[in-house]
PyMOL Python script that loads the backbone (N, CA, C, O; Angstrom):
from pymol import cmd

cmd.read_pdbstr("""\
ATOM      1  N   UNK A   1     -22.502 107.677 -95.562  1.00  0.00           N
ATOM      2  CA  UNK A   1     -23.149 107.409 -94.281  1.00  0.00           C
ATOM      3  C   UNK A   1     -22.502 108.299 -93.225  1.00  0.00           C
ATOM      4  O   UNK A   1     -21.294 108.530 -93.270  1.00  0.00           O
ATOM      5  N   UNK A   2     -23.149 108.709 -92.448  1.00  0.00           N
ATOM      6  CA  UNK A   2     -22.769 110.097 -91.386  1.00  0.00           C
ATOM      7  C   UNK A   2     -22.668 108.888 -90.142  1.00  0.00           C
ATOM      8  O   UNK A   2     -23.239 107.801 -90.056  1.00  0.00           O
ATOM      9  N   UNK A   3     -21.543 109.674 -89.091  1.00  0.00           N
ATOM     10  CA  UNK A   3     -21.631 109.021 -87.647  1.00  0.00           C
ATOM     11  C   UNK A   3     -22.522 108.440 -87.248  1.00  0.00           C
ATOM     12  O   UNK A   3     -22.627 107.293 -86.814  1.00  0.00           O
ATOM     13  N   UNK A   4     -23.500 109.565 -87.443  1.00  0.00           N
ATOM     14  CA  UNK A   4     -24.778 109.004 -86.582  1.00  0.00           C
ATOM     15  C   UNK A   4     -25.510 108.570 -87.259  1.00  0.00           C
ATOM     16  O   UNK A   4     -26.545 108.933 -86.700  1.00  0.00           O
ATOM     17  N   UNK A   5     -26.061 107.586 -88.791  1.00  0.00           N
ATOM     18  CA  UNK A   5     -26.303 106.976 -88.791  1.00  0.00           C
ATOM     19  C   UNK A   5     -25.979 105.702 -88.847  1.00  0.00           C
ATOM     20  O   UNK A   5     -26.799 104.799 -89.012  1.00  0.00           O
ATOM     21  N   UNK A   6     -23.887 105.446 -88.617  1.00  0.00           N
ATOM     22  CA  UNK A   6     -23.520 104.293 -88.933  1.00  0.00           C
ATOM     23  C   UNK A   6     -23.664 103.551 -87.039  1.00  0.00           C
ATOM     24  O   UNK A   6     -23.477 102.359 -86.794  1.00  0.00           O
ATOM     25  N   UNK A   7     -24.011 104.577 -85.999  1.00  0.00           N
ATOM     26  CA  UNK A   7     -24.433 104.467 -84.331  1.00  0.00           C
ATOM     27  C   UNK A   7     -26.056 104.358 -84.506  1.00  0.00           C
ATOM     28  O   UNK A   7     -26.828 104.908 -83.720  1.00  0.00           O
ATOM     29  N   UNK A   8     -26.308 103.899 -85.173  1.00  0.00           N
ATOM     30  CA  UNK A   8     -27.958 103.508 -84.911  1.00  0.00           C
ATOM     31  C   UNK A   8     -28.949 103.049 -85.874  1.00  0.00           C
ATOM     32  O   UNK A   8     -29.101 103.493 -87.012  1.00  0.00           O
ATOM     33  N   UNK A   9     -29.448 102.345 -85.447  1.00  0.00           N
ATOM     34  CA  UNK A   9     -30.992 101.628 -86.691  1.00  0.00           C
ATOM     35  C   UNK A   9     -32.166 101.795 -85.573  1.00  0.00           C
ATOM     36  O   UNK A   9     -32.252 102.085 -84.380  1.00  0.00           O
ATOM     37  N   UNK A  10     -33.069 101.421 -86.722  1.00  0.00           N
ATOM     38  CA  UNK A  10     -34.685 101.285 -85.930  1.00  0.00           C
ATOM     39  C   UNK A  10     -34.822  99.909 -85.300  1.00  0.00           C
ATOM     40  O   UNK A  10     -34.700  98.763 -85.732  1.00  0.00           O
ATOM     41  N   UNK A  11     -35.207 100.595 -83.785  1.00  0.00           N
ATOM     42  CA  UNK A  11     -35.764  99.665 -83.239  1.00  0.00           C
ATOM     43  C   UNK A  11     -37.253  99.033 -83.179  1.00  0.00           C
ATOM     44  O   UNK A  11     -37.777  98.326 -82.318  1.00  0.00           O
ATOM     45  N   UNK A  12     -37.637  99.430 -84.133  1.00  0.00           N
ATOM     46  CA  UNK A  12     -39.605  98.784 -84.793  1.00  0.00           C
ATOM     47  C   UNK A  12     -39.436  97.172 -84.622  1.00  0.00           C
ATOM     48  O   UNK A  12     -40.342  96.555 -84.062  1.00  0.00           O
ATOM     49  N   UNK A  13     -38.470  96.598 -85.022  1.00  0.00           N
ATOM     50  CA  UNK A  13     -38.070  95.456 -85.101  1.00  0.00           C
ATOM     51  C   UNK A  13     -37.115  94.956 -84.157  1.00  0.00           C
ATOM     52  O   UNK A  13     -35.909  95.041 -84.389  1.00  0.00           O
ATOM     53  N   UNK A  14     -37.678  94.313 -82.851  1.00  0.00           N
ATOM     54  CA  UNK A  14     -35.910  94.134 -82.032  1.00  0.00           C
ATOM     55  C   UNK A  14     -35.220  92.818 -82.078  1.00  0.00           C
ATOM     56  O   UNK A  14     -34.207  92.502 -81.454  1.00  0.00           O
ATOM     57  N   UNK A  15     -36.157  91.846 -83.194  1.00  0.00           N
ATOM     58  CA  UNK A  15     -35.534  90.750 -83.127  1.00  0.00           C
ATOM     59  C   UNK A  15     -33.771  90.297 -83.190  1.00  0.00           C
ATOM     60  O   UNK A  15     -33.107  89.465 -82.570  1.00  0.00           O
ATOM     61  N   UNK A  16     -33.428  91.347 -84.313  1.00  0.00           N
ATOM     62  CA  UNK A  16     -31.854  91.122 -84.282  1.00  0.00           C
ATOM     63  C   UNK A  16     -31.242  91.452 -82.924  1.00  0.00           C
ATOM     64  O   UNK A  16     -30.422  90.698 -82.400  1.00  0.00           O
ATOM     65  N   UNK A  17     -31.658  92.605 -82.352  1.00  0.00           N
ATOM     66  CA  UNK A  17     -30.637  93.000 -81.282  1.00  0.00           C
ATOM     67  C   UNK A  17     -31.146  91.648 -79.981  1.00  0.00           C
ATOM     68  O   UNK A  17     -30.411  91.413 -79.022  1.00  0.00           O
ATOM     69  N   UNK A  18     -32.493  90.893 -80.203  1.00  0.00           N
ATOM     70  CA  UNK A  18     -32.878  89.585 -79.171  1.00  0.00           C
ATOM     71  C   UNK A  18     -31.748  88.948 -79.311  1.00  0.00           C
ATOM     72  O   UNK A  18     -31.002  88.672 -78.372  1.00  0.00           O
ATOM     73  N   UNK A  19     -31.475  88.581 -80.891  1.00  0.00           N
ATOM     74  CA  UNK A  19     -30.603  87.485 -81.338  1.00  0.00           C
ATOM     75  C   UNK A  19     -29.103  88.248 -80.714  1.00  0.00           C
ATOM     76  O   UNK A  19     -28.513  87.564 -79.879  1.00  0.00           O
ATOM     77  N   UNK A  20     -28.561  89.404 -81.016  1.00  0.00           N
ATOM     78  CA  UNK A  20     -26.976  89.932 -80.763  1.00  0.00           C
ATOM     79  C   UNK A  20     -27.176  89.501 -79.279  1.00  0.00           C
ATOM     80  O   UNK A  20     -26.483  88.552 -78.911  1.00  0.00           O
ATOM     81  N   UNK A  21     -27.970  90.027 -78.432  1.00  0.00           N
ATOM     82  CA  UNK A  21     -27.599  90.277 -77.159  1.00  0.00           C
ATOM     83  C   UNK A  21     -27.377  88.256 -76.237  1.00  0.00           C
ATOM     84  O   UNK A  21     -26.726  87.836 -75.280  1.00  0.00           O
ATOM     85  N   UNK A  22     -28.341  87.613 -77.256  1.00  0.00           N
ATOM     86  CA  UNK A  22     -28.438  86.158 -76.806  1.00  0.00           C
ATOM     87  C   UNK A  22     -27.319  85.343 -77.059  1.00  0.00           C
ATOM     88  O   UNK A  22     -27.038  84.346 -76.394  1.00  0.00           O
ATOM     89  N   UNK A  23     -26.462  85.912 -78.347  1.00  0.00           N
ATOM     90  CA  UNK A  23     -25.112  85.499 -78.691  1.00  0.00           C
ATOM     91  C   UNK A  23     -23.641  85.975 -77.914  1.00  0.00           C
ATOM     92  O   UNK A  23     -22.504  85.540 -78.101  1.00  0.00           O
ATOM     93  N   UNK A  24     -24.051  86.875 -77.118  1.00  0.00           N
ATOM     94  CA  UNK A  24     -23.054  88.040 -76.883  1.00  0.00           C
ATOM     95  C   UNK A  24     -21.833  87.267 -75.593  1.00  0.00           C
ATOM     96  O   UNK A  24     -20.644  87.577 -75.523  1.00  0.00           O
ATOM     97  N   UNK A  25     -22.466  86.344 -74.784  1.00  0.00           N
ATOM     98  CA  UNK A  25     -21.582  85.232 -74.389  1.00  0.00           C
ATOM     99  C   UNK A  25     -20.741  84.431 -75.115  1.00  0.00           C
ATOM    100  O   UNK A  25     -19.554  84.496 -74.795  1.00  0.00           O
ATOM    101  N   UNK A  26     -21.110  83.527 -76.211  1.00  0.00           N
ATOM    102  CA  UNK A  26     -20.497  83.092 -77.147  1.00  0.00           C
ATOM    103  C   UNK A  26     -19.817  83.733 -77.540  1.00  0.00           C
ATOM    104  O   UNK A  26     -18.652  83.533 -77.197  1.00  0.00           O
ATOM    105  N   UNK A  27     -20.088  84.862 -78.467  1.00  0.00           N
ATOM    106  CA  UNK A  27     -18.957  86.183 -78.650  1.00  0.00           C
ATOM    107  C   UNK A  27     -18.334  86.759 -77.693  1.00  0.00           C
ATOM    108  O   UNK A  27     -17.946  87.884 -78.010  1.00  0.00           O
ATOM    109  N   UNK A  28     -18.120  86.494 -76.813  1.00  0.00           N
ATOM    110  CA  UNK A  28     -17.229  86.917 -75.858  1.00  0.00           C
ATOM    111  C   UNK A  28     -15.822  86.278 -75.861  1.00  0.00           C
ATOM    112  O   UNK A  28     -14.686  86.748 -75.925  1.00  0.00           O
ATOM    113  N   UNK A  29     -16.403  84.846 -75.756  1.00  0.00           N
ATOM    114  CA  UNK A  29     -15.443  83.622 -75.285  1.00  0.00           C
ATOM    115  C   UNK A  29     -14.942  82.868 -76.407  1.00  0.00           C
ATOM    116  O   UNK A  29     -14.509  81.716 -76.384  1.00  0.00           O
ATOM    117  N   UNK A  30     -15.082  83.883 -77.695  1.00  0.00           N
ATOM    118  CA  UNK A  30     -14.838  83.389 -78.808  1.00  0.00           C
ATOM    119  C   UNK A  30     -15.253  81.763 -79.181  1.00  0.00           C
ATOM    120  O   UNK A  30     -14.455  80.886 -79.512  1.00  0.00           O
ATOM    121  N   UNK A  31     -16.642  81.635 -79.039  1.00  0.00           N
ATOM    122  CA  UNK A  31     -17.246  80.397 -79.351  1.00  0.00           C
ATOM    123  C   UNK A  31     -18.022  80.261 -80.586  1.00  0.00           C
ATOM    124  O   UNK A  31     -18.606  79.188 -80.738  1.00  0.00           O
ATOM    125  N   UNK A  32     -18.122  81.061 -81.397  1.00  0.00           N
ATOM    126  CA  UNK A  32     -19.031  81.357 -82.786  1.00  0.00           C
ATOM    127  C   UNK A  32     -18.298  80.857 -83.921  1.00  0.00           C
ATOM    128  O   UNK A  32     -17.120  81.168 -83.746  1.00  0.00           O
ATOM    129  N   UNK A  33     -18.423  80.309 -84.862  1.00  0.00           N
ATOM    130  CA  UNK A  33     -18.523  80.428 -86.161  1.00  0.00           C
ATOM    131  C   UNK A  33     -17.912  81.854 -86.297  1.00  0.00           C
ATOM    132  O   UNK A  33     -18.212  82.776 -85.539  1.00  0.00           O
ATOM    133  N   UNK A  34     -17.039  81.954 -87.317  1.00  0.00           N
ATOM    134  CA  UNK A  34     -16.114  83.513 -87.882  1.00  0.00           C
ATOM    135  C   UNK A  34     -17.494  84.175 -88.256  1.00  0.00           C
ATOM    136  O   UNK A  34     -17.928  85.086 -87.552  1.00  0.00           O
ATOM    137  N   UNK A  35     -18.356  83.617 -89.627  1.00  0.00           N
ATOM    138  CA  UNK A  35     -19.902  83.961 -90.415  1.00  0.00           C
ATOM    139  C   UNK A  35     -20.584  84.810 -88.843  1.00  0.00           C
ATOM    140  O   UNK A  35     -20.603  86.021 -88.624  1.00  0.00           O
ATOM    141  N   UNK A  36     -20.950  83.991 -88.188  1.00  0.00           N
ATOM    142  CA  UNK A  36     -21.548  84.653 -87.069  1.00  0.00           C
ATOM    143  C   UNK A  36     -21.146  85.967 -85.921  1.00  0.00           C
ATOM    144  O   UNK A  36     -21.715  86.922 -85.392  1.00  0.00           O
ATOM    145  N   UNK A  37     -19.754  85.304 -85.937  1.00  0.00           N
ATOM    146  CA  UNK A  37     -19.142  86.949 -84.971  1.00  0.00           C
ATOM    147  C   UNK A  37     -19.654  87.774 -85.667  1.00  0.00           C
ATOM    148  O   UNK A  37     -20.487  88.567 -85.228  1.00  0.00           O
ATOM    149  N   UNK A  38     -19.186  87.747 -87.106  1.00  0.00           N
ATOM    150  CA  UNK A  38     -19.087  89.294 -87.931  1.00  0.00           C
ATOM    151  C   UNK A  38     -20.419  89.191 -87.969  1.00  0.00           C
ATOM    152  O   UNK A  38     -20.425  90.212 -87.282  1.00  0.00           O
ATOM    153  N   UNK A  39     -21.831  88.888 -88.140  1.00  0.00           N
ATOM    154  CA  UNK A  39     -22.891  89.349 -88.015  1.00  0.00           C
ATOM    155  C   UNK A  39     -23.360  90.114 -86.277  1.00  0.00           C
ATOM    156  O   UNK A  39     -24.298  90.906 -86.186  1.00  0.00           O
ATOM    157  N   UNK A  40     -22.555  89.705 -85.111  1.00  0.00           N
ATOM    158  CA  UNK A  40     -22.584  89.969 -84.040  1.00  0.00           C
ATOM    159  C   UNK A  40     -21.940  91.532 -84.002  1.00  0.00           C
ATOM    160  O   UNK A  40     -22.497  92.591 -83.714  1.00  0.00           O
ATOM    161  N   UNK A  41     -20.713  91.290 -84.358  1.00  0.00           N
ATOM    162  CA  UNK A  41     -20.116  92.757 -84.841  1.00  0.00           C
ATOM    163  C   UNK A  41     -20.368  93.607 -85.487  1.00  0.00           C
ATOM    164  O   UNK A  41     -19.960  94.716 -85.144  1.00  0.00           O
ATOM    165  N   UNK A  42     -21.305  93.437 -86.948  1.00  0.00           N
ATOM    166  CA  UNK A  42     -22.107  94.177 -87.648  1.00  0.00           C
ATOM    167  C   UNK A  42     -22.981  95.036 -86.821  1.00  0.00           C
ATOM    168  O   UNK A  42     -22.962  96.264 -86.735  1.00  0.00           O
ATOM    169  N   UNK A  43     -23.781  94.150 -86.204  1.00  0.00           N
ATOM    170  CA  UNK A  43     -25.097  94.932 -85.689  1.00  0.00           C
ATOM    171  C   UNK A  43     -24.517  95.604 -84.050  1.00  0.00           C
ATOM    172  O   UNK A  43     -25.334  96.258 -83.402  1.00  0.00           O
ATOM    173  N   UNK A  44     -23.181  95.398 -83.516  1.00  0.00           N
ATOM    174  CA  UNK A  44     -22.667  95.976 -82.112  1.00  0.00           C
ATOM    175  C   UNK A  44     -22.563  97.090 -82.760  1.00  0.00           C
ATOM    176  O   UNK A  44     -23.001  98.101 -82.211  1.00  0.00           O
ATOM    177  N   UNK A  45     -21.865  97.205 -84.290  1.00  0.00           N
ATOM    178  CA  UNK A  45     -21.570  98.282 -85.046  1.00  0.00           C
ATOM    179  C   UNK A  45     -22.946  99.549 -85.361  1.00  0.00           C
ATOM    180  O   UNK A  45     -23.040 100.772 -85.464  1.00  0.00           O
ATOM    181  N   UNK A  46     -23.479  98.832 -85.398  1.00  0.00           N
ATOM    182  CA  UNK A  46     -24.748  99.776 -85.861  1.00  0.00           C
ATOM    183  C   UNK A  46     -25.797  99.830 -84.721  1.00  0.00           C
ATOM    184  O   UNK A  46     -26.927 100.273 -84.925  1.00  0.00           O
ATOM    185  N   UNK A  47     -25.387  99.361 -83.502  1.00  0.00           N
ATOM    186  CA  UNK A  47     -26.805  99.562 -82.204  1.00  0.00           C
ATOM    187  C   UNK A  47     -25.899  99.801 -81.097  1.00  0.00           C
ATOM    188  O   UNK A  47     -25.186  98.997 -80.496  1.00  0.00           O
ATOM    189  N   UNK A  48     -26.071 101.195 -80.917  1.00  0.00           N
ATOM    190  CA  UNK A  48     -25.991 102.025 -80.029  1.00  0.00           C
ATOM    191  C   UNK A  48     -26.085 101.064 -78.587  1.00  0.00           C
ATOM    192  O   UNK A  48     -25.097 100.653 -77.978  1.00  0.00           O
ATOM    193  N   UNK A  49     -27.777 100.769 -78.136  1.00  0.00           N
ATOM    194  CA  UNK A  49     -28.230 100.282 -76.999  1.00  0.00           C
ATOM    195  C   UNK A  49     -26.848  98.705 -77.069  1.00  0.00           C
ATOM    196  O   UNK A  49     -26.085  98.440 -76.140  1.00  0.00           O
ATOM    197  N   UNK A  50     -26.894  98.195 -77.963  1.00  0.00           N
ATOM    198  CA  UNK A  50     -26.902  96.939 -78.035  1.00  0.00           C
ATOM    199  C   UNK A  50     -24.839  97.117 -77.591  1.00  0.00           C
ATOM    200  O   UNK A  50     -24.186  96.576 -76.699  1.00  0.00           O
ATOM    201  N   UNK A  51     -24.478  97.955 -78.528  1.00  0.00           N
ATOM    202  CA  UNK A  51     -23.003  98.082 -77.558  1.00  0.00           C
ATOM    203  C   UNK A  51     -22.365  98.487 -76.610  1.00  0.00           C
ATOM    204  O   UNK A  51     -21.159  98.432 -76.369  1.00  0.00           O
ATOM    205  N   UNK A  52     -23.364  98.983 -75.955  1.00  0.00           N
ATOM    206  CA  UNK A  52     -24.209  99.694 -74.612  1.00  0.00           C
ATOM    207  C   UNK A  52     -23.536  98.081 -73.714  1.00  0.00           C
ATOM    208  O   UNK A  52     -22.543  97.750 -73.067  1.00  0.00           O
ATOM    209  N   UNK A  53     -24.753  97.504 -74.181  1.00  0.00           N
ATOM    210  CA  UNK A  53     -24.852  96.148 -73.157  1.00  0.00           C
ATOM    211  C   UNK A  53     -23.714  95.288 -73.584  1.00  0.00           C
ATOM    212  O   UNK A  53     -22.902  95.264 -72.660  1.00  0.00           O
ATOM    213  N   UNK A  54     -23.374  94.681 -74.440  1.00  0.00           N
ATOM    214  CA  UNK A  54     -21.958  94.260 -74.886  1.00  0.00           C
ATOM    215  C   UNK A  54     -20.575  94.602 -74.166  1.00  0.00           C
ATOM    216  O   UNK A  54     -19.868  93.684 -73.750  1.00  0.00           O
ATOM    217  N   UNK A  55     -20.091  96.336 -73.986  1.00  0.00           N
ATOM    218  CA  UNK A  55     -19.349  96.936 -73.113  1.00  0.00           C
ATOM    219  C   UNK A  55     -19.579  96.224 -71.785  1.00  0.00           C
ATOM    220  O   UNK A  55     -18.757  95.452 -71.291  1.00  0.00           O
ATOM    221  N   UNK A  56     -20.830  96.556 -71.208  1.00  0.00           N
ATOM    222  CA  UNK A  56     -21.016  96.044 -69.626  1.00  0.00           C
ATOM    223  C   UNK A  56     -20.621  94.739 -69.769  1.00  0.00           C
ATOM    224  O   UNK A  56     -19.562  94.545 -69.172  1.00  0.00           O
ATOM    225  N   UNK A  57     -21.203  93.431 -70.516  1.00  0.00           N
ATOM    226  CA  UNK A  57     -20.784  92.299 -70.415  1.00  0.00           C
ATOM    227  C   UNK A  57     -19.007  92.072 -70.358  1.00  0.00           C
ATOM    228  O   UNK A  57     -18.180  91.653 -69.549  1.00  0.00           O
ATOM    229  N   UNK A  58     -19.025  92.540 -71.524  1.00  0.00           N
ATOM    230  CA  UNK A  58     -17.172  92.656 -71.896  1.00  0.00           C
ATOM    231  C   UNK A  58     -16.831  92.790 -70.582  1.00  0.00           C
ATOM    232  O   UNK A  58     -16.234  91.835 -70.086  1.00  0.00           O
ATOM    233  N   UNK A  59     -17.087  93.841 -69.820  1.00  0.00           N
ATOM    234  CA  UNK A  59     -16.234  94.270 -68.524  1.00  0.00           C
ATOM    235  C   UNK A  59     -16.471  93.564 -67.443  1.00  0.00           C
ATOM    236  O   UNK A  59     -15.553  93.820 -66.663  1.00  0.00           O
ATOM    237  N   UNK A  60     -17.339  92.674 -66.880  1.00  0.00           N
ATOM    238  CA  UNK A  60     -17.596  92.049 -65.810  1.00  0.00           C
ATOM    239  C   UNK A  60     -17.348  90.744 -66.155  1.00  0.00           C
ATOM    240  O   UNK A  60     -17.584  89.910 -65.281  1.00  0.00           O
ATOM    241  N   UNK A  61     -16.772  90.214 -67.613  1.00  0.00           N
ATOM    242  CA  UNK A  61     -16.168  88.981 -68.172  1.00  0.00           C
ATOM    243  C   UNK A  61     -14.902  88.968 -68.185  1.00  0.00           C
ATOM    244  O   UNK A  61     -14.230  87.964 -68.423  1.00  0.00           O
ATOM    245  N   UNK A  62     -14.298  90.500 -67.832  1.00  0.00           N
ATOM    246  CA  UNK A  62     -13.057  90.378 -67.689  1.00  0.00           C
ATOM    247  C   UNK A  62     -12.191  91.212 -66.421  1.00  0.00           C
ATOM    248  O   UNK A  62     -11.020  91.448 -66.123  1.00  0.00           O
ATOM    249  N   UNK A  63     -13.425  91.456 -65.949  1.00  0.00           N
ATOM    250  CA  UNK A  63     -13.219  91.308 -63.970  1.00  0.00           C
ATOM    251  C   UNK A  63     -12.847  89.503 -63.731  1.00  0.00           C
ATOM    252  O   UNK A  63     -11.851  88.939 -63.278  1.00  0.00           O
ATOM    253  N   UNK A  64     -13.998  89.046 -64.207  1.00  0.00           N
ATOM    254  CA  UNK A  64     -14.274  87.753 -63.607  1.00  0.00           C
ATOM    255  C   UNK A  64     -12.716  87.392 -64.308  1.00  0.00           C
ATOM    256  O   UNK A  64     -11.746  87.593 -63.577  1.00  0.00           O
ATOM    257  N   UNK A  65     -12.480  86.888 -65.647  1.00  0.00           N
ATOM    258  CA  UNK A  65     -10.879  86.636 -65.941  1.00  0.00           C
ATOM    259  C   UNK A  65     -10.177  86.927 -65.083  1.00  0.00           C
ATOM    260  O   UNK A  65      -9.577  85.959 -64.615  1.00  0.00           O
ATOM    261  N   UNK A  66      -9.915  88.072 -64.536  1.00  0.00           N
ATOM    262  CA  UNK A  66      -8.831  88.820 -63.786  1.00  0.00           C
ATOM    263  C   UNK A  66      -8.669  88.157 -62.123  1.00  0.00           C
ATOM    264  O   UNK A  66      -7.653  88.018 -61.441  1.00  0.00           O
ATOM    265  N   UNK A  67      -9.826  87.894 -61.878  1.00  0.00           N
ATOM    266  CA  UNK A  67      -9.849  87.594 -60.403  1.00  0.00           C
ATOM    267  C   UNK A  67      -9.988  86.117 -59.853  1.00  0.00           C
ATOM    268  O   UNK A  67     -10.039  85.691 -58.699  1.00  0.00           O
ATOM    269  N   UNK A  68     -10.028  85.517 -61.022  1.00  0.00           N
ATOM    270  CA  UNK A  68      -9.735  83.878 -61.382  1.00  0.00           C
ATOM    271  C   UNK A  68      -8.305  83.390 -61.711  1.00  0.00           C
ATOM    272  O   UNK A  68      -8.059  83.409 -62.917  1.00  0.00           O
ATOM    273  N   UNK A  69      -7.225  82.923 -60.843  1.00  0.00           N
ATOM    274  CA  UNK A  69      -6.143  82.660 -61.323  1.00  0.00           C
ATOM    275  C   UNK A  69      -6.489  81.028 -62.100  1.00  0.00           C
ATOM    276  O   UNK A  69      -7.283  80.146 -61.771  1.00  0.00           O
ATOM    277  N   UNK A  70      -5.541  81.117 -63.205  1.00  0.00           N
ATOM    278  CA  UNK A  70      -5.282  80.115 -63.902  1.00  0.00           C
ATOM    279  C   UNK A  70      -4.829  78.756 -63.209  1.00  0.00           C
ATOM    280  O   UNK A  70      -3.670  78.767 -62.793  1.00  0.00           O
ATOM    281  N   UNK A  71      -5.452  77.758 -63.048  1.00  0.00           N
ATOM    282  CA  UNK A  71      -5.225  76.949 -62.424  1.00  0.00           C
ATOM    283  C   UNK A  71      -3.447  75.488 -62.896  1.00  0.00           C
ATOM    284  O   UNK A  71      -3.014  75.071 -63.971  1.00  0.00           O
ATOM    285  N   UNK A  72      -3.118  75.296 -61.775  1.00  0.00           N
ATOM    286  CA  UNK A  72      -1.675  74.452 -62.740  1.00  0.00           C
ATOM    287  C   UNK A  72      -2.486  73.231 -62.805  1.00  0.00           C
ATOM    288  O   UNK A  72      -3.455  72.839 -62.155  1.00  0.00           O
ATOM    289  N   UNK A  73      -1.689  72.659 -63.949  1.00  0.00           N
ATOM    290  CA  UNK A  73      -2.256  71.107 -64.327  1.00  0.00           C
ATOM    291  C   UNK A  73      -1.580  70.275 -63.044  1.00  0.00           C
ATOM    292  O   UNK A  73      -0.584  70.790 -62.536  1.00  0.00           O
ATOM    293  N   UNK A  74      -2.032  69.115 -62.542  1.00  0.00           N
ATOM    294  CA  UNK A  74      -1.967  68.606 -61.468  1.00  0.00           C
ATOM    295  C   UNK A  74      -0.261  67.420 -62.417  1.00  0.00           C
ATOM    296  O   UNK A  74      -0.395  66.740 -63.434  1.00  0.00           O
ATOM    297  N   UNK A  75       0.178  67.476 -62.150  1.00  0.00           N
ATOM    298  CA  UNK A  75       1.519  66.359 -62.653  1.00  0.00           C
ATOM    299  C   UNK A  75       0.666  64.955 -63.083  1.00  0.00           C
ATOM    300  O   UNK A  75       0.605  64.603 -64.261  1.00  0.00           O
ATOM    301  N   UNK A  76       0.174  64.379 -62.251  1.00  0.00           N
ATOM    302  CA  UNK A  76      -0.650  63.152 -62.852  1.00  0.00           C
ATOM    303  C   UNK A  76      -1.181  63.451 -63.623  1.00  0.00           C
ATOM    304  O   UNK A  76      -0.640  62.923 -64.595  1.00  0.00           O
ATOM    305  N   UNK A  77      -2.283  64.221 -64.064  1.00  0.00           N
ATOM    306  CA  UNK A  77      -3.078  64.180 -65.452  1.00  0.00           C
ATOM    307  C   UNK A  77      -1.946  64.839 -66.610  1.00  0.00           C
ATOM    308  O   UNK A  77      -2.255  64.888 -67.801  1.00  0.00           O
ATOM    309  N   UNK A  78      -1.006  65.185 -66.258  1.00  0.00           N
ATOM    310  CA  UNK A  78       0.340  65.487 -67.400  1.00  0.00           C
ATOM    311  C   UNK A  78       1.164  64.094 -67.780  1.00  0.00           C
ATOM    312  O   UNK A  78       1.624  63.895 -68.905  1.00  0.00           O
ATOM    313  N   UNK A  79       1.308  62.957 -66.432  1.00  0.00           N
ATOM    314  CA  UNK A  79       1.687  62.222 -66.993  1.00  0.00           C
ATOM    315  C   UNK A  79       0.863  60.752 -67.384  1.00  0.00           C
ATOM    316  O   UNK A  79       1.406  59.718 -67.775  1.00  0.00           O
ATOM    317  N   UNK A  80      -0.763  61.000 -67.136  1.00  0.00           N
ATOM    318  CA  UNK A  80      -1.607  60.178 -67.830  1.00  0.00           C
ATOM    319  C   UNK A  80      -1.517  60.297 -68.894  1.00  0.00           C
ATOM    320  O   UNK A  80      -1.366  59.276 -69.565  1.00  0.00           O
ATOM    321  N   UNK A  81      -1.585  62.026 -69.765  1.00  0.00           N
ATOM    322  CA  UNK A  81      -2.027  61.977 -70.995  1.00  0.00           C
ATOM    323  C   UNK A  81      -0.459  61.716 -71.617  1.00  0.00           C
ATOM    324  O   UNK A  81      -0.509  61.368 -72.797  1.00  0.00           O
ATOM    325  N   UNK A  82       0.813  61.806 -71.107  1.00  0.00           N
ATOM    326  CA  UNK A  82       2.025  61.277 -71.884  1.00  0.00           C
ATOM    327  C   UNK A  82       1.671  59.926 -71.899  1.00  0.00           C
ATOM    328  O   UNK A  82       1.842  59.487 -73.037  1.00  0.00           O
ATOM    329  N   UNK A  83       1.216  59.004 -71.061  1.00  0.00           N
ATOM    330  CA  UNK A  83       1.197  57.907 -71.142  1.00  0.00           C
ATOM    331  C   UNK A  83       0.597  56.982 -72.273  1.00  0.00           C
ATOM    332  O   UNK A  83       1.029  56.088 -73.001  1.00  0.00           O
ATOM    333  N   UNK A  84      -0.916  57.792 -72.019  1.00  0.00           N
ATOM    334  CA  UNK A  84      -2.069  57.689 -73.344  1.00  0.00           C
ATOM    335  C   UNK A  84      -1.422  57.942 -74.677  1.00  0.00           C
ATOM    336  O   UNK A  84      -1.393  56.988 -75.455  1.00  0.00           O
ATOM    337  N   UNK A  85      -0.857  59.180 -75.087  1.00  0.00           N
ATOM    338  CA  UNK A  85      -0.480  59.562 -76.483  1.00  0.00           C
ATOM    339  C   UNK A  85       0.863  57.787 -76.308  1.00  0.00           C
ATOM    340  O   UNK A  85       0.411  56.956 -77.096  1.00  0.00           O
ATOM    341  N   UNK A  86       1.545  57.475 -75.918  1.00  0.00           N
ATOM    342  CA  UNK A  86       2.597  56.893 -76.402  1.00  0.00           C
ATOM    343  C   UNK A  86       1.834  55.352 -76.570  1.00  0.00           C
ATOM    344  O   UNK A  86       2.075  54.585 -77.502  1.00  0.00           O
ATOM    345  N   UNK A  87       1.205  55.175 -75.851  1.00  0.00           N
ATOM    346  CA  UNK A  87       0.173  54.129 -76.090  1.00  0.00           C
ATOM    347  C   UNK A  87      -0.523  53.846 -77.532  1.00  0.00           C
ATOM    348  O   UNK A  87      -0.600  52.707 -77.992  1.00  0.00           O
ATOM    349  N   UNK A  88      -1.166  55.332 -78.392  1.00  0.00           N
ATOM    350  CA  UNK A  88      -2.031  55.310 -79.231  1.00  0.00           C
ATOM    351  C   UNK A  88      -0.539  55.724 -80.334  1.00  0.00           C
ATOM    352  O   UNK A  88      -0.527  55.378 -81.516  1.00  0.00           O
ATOM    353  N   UNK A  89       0.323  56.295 -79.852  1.00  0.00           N
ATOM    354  CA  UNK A  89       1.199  56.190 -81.137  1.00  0.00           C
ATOM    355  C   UNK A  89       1.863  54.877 -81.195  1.00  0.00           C
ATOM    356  O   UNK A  89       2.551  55.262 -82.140  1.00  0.00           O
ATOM    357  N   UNK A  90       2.153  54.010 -81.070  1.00  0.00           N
ATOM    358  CA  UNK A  90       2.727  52.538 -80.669  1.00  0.00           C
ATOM    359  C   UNK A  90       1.588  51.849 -82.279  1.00  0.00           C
ATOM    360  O   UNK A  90       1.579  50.650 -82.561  1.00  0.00           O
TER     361      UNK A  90
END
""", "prot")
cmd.dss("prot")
cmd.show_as("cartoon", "prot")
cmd.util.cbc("prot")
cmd.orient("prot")
């Protein structure tokens, strides 16, 4: 298989790249089934357009990460849930 055909398939059919591009949130945020990434990754692998749009997502998902600080847990809900676990281990 040459470069350029392992960067591209026919688009006659665009249902898969409907399905990659509709998953491509989930695959982002690592929410898939392992079976499913790698079919997500397969076809990013082989569609040009489709890792096209993937890149852009990737990057404005991790603007947004970047410009969102991590919030601290508030002390009460740290010492509700100590409270809870010693409760249910008892």
């Amino acid at each position: 298989m040459t470069d350029g055909d392992m960067w591209s398939h026919d688009h006659g059919e665009l249902d898969d790249c409907v399905r990659a591009l509709e998953a491509v949130h989930a695959f982002l945020h690592h929410e898939l089934a392992e079976p499913d990434a790698d079919l997500i990754r397969l076809h990013l692998h082989a569609c040009e357009q489709c890792m096209e749009s993937f890149d852009i997502e990737s990057t404005i998902t991790e603007m947004i990460r970047r410009s969102q600080p991590v919030p601290a847990v508030p002390e009460t809900l740290v010492a509700r849930i100590t409270m809870l676990r010693r409760r249910r281990d008892r």
